[in-house]
Backbone as CSV, one residue per row, in Angstrom:
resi,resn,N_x,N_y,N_z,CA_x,CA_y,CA_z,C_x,C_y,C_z
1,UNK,133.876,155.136,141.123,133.408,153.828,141.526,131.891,153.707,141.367
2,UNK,131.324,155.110,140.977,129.905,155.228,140.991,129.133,153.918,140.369
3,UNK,128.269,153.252,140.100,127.787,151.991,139.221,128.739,150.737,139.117
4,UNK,129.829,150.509,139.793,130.672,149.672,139.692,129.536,148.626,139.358
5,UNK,129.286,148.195,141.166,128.210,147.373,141.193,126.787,146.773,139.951
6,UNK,126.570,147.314,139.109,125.774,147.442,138.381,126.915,146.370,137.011
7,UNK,127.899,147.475,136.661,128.782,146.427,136.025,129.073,145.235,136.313
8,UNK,129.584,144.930,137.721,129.539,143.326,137.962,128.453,142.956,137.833
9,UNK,127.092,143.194,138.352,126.021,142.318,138.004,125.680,142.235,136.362
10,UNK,125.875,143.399,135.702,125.573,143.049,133.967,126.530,141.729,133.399
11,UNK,128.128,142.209,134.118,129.145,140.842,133.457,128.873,139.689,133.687
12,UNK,128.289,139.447,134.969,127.967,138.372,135.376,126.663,137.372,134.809
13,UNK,125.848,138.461,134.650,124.664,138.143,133.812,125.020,137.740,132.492
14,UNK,125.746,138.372,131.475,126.054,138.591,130.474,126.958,137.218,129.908
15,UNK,127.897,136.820,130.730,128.924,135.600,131.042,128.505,134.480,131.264
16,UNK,127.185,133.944,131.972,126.621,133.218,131.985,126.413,132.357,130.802
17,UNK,127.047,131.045,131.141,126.816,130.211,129.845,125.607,129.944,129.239
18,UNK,124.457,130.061,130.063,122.918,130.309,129.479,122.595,131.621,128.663
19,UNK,123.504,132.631,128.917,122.862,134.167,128.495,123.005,133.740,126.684
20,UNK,121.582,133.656,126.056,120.995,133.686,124.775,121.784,135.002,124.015
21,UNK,122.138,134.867,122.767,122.352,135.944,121.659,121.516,136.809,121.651
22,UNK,120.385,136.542,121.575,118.847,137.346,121.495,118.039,137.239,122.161
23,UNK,116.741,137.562,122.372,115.818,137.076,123.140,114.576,137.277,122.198
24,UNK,114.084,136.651,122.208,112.765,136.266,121.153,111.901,137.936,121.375
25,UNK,111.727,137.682,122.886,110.639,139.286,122.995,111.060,139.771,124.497
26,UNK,110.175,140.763,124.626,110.326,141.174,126.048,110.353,140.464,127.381
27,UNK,109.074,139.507,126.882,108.952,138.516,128.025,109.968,137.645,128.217
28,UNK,110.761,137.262,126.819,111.562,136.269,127.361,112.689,136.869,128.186
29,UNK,112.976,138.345,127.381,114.089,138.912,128.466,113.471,138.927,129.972
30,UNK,112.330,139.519,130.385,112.433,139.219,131.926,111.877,137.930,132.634
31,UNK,111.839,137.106,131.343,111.750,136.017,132.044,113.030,135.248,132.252
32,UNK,113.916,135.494,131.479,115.814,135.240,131.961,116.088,136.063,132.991
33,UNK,116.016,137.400,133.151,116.388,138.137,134.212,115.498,137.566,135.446
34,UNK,114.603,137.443,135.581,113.900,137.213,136.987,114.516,135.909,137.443
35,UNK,114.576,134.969,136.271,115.332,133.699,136.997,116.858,134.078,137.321
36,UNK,117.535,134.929,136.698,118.997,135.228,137.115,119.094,135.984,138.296
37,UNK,117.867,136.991,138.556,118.103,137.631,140.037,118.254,136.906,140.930
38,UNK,116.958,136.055,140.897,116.461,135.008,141.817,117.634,134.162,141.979
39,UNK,118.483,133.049,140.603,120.097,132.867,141.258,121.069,133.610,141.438
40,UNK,121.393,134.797,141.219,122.328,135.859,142.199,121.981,136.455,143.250
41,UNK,120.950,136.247,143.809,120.293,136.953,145.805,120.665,135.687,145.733
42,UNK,120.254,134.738,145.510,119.362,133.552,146.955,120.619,132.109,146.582
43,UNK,121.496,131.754,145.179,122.665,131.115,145.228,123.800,131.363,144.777
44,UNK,124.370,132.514,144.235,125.274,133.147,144.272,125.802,133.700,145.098
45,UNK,127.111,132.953,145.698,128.026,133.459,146.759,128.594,134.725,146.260
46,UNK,128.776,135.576,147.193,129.667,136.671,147.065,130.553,136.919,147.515
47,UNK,131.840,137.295,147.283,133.058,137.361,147.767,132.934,138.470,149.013
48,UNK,132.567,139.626,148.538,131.864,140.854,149.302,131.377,140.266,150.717
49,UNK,130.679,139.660,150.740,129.690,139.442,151.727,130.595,137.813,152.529
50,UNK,131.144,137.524,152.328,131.950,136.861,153.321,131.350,135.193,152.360
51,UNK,131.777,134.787,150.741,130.971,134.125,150.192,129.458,133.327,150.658
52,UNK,128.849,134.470,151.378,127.420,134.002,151.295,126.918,134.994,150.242
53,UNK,125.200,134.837,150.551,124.532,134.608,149.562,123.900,136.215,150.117
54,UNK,122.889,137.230,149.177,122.280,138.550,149.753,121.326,137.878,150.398
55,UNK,120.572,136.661,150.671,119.849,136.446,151.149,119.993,135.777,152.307
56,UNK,120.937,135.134,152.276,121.404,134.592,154.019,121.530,135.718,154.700
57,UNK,122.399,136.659,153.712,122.701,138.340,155.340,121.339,138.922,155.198
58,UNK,120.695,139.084,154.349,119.010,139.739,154.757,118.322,139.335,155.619
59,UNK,118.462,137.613,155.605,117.254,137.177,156.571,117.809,136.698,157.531
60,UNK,118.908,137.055,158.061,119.829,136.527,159.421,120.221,135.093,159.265
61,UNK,120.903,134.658,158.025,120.991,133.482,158.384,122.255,133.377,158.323
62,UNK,123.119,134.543,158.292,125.121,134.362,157.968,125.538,133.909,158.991
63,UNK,125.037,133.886,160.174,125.640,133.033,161.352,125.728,131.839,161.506
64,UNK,124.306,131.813,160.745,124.412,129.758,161.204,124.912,129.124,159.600
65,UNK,124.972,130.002,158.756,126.121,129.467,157.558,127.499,129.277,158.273
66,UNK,127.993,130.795,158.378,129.432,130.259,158.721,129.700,129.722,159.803
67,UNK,128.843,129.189,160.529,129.077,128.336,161.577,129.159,126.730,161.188
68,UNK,128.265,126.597,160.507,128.106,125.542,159.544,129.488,125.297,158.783
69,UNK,129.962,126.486,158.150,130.978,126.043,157.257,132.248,125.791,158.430
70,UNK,132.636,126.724,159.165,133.571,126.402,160.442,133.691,124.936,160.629
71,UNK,132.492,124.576,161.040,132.560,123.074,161.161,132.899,122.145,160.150
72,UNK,132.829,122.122,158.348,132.745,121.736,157.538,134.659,122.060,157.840
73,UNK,135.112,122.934,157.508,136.381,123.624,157.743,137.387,122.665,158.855
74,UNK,136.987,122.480,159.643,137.475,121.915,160.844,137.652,120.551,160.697
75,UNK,136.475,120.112,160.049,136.734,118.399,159.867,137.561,118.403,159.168
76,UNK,137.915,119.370,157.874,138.364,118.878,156.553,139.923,118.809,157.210
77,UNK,140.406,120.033,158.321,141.516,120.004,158.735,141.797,118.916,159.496
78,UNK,140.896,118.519,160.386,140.842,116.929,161.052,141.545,115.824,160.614
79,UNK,140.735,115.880,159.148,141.257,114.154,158.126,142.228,114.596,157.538
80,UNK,142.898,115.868,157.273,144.099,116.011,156.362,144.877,117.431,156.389
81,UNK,145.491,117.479,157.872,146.262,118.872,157.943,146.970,119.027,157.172
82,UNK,147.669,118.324,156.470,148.696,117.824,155.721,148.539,118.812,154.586
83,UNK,147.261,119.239,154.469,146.430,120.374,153.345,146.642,121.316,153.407
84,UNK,146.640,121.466,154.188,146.585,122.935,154.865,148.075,123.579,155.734
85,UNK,148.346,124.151,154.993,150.133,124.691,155.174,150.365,125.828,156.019
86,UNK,149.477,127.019,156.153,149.272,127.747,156.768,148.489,127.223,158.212
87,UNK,147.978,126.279,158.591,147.233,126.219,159.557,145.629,125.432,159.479
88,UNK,144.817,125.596,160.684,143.887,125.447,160.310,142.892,126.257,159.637
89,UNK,142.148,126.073,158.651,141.234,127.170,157.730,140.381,127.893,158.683
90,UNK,139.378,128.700,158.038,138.060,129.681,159.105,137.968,130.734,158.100
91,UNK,136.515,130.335,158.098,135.492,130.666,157.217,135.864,132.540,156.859
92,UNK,135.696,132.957,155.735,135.682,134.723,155.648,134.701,135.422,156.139
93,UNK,135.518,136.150,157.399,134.302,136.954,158.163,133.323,137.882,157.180
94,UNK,131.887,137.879,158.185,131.112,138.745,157.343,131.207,140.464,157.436
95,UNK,131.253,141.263,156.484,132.002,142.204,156.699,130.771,143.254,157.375
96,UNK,131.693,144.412,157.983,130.484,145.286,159.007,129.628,146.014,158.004
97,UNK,129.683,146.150,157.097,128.920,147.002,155.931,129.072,147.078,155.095
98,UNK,127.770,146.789,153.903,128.012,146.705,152.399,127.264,147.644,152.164
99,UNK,127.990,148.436,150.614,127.595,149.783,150.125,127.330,149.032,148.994
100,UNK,126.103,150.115,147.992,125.992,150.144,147.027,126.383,151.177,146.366
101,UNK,127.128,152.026,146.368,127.703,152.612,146.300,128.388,154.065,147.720
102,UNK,129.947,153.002,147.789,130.168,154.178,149.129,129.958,155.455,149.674
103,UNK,129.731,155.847,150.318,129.580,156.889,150.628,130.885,157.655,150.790
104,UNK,130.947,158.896,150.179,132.739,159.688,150.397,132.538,160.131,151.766
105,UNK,133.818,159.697,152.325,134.255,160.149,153.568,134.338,161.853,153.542
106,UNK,133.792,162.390,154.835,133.312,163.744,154.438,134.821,164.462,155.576
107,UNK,135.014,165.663,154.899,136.518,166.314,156.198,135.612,166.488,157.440
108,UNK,136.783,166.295,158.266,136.498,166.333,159.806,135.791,167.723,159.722
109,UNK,135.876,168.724,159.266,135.037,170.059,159.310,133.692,170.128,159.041
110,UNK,133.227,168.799,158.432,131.856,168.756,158.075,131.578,168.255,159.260
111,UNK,131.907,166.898,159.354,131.283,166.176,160.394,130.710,166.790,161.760
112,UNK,131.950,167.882,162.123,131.270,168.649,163.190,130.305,169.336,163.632
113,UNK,130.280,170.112,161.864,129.113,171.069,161.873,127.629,170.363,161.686
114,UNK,127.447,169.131,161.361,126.416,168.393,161.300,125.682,168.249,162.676
């Protein structure tokens, strides 16, 4: 699983209906990449991360998103349960920890001796 992460961000980059055949020079490559970081942290939802953004969970703001969306969620069930077959919706919790690459679970024999 080592670099997974790295692969989704290249495909994603790469897939992008803007991503150029070439790039004229160096600069233009990091001048595409800096604008693509900048939209994958700060508006690219992530499934991972409960579809927010790396920058809502960095700067504490995943609470008052999915609180926000809850409410967005709630109305929508309001004007049209009729939608919604399973119930009322609620937002994807944010998860207790994101790896960049996991850490292997170590045998109970290590852990002790630590």
């Amino acid at each position: 699983m080592r670099g997974s992460r790295w692969r989704r961000i290249f495909w994603t980059l790469k897939y992008r209906p803007d991503f150029p055949q070439r790039f004229g020079c160096l600069e233009d490559a990091r001048g595409y990449c800096g604008d693509f970081f900048r939209w994958y942290n700060e508006e690219h939802h992530h499934a991972g991360l409960g579809l927010l953004t790396p920058h809502d969970v960095h700067h504490g703001l995943a609470d008052a998103r999915l609180a926000a969306r809850a409410t967005v969620l709630a109305a929508a069930f309001g004007a049209h349960p009729e939608r919604f077959s399973l119930g009322p919706p609620k937002p994807q919790a944010l998860p207790n920890a994101v790896w960049i690459n996991n850490p292997a679970p170590r045998p109970n024999s290590q852990v002790a001796a630590h």
